[in-house]
PyMOL commands that place a pseudoatom at each C-alpha (Angstrom):
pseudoatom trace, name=CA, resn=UNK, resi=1, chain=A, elem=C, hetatm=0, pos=[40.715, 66.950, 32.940]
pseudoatom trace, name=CA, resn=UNK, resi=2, chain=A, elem=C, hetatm=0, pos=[40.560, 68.502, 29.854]
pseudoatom trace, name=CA, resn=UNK, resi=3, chain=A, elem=C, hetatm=0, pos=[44.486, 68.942, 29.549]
pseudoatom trace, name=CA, resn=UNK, resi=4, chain=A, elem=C, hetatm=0, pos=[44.669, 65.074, 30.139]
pseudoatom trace, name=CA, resn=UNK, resi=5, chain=A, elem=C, hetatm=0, pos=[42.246, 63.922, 27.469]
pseudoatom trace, name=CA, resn=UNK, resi=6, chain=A, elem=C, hetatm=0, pos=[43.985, 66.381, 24.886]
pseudoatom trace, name=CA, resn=UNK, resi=7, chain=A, elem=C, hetatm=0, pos=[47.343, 64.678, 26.082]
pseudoatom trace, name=CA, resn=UNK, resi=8, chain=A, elem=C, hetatm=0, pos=[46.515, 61.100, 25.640]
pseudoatom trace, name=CA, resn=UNK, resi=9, chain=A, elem=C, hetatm=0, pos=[44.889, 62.278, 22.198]
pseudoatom trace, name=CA, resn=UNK, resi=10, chain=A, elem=C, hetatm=0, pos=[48.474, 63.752, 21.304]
pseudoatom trace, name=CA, resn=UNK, resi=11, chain=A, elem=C, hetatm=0, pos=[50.205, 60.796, 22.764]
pseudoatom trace, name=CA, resn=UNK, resi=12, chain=A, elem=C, hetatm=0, pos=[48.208, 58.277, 21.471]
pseudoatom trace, name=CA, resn=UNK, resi=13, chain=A, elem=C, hetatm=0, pos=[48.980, 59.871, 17.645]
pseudoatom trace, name=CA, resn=UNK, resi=14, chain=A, elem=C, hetatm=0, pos=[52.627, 60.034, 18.137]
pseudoatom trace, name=CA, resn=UNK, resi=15, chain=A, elem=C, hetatm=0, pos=[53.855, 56.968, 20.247]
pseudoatom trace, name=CA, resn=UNK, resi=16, chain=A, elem=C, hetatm=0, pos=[51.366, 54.256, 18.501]
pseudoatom trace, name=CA, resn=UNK, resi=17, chain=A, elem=C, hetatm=0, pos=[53.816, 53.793, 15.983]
pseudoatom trace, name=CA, resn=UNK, resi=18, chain=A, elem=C, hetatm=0, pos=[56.776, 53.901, 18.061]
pseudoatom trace, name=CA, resn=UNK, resi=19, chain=A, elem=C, hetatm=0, pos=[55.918, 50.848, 20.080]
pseudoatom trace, name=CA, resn=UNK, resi=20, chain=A, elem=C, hetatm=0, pos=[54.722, 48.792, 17.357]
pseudoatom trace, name=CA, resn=UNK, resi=21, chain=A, elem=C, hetatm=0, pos=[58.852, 48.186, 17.725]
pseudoatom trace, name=CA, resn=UNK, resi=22, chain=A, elem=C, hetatm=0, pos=[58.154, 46.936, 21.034]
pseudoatom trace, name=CA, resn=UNK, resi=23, chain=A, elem=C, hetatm=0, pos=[55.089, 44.306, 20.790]
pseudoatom trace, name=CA, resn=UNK, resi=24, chain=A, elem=C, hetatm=0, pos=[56.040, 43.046, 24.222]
pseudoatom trace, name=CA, resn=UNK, resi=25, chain=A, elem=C, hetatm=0, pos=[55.800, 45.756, 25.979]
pseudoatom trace, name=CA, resn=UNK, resi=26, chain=A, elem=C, hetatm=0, pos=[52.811, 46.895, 24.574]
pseudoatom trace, name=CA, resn=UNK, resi=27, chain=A, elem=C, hetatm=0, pos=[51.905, 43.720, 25.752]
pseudoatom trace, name=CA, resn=UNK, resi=28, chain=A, elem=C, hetatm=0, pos=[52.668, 44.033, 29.108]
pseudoatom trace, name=CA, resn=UNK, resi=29, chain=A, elem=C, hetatm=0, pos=[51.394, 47.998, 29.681]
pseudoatom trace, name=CA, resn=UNK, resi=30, chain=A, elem=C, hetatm=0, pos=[47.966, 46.312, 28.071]
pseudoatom trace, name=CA, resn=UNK, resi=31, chain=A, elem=C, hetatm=0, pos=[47.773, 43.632, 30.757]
pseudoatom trace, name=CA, resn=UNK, resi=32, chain=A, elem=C, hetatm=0, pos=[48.304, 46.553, 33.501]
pseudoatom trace, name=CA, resn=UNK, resi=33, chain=A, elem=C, hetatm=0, pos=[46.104, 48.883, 32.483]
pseudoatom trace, name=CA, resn=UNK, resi=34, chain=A, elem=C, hetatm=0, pos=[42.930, 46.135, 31.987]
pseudoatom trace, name=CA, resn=UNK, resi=35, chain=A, elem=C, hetatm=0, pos=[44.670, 44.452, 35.481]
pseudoatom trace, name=CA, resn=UNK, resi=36, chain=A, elem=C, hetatm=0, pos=[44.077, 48.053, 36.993]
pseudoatom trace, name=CA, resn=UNK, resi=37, chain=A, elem=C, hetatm=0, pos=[40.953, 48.511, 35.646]
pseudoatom trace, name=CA, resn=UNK, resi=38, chain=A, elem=C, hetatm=0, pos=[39.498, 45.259, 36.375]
pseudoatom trace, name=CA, resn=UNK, resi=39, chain=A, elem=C, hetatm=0, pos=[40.560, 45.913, 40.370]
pseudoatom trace, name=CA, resn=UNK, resi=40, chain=A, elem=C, hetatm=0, pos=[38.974, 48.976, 40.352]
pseudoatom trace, name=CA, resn=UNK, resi=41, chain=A, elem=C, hetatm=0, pos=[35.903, 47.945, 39.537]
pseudoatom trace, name=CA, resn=UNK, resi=42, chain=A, elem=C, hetatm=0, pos=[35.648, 45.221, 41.386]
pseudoatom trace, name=CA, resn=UNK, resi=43, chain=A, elem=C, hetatm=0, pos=[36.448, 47.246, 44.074]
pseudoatom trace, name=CA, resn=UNK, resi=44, chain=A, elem=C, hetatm=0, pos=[33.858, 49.734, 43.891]
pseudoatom trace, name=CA, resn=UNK, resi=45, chain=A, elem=C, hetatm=0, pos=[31.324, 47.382, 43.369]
pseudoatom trace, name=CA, resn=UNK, resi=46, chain=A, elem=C, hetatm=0, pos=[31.616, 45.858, 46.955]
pseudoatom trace, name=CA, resn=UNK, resi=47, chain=A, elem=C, hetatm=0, pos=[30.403, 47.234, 49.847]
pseudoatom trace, name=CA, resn=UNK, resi=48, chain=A, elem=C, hetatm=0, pos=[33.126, 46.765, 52.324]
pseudoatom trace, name=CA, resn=UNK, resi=49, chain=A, elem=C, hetatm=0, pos=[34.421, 49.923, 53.956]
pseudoatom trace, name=CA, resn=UNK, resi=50, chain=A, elem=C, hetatm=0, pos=[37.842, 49.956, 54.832]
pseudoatom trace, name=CA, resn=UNK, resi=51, chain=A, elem=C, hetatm=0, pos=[38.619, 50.162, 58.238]
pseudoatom trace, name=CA, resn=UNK, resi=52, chain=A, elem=C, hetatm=0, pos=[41.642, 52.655, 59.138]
pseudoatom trace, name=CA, resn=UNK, resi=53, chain=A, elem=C, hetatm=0, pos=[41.636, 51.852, 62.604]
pseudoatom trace, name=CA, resn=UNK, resi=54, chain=A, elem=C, hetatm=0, pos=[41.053, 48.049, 62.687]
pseudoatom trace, name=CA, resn=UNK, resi=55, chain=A, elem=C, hetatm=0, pos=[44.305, 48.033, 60.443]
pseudoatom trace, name=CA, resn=UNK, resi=56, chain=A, elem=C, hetatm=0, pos=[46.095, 50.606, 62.712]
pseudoatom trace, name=CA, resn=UNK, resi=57, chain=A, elem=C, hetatm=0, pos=[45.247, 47.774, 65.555]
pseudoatom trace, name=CA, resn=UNK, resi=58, chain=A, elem=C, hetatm=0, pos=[46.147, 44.549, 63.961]
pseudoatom trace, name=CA, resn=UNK, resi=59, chain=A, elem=C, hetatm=0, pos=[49.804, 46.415, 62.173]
pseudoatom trace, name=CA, resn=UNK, resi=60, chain=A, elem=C, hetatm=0, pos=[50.626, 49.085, 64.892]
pseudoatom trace, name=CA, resn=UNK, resi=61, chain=A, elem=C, hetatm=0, pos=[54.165, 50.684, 64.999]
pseudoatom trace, name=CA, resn=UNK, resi=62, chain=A, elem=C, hetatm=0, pos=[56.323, 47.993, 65.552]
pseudoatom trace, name=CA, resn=UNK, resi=63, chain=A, elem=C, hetatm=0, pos=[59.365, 50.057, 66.196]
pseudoatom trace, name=CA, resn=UNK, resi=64, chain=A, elem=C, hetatm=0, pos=[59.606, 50.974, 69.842]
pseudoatom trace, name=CA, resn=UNK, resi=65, chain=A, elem=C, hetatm=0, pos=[61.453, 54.372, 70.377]
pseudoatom trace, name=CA, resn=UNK, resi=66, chain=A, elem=C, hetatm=0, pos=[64.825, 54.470, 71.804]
pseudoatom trace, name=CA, resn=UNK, resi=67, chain=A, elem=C, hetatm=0, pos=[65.701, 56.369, 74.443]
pseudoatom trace, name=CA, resn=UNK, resi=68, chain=A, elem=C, hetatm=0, pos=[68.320, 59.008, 74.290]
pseudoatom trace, name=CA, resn=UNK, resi=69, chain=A, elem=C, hetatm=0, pos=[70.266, 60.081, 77.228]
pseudoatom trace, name=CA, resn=UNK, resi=70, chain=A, elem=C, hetatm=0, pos=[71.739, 63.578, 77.234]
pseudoatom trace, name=CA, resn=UNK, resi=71, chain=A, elem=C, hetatm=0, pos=[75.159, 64.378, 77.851]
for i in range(1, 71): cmd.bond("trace and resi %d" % i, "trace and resi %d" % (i + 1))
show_as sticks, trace
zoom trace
């Protein structure tokens, strides 16, 4: 964790000027990151489990295995 934080600190001194050259995508990666943040918050706030098995039900394994005769 610590390695990450001192990263982004080192990352956010060097490349901030470097894509001031490139307003759209700075743009864009700030609409992800608040789009990713938003979800995630929104989905830890509910209280819905996710339900491995109900989903292994309803999508299932669609391919049916082939059978292979030996010569």
């Amino acid at each position: 964790m610590i390695a990450a934080v001192i990263t982004l600190v080192l990352m956010l001194i060097f490349a901030t000027g470097f894509l001031r050259q490139y307003m759209v995508l700075v743009s864009s990666l700030t609409a992800y990151g608040v789009s990713t943040i938003v979800c995630v918050i929104i989905s830890l706030m509910g209280n819905e489990r996710f339900d491995f098995d109900l989903i292994k039900e309803r999508v299932g394994d669609y391919d049916t295995p082939k059978k292979v005769s030996a010569k």
